[in-house]
C-alpha positions, 0 to 999 in steps of 0.5 A: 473551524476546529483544529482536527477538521481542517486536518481532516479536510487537508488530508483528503485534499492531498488523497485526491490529489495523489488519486487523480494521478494515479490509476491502475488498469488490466496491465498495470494495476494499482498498489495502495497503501493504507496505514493506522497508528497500528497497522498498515494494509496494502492492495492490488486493484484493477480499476477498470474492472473494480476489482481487488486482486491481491490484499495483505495486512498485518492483521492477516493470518499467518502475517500476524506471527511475522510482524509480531515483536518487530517494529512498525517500519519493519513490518511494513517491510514484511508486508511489502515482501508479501504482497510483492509475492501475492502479486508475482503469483498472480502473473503482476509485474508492474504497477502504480504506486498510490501512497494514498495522502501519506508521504512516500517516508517512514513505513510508506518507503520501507513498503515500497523498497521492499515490494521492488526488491521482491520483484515488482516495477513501478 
């Protein structure tokens, strides 16, 4: 099998992994992370309505102007800030982390810390 492949096939393994544990409901909806080599993105999702409550990248408008020119861990940051707001204006305190099949470094951990100094629990 070729190198890429298995790569592949490792990564969705660790994705389903992480996203058998994880789940998010009415009370406690679901942060996910999502990241590129250039960008990264970051939802709040109810799963038992399927819906998304919240979304922010930094390809979104207005947050375009403020990753610009700052490093990528940096603005993982900044998108951590923002959606931390998103979310408290929509009455969200709390919910469950789900890193996708990334590992909880790098830009993962500055999103993180910088969604729980805003305010969010989990």
């Amino acid at each position: 099998m070729a190198k890429k492949n298995i790569k592949l096939i490792r990564a969705q393994r660790r994705k389903a992994r992480v996203r058998g544990s994880v789940t998010g409901d009415s009370g406690r909806p679901r942060l996910t992370v999502s990241k590129s080599l250039r960008n990264i993105a970051a939802q709040i999702i109810d799963d038992e309505k399927m819906i998304t409550l919240a979304a922010i990248s930094t390809q979104s408008k207005g947050i375009e102007s403020k990753v610009k020119g700052k490093s990528k861990i940096d603005a993982a940051a900044v998108i951590g800030e923002e959606i931390a707001k998103k979310a408290l204006e929509k009455g969200i305190k709390q919910v469950a982390f789900d890193r996708n099949r990334n590992i909880y470094h790098g830009r993962i951990k500055a999103l993180a810390e910088a969604a729980r100094k805003s305010g969010l629990e989990f």
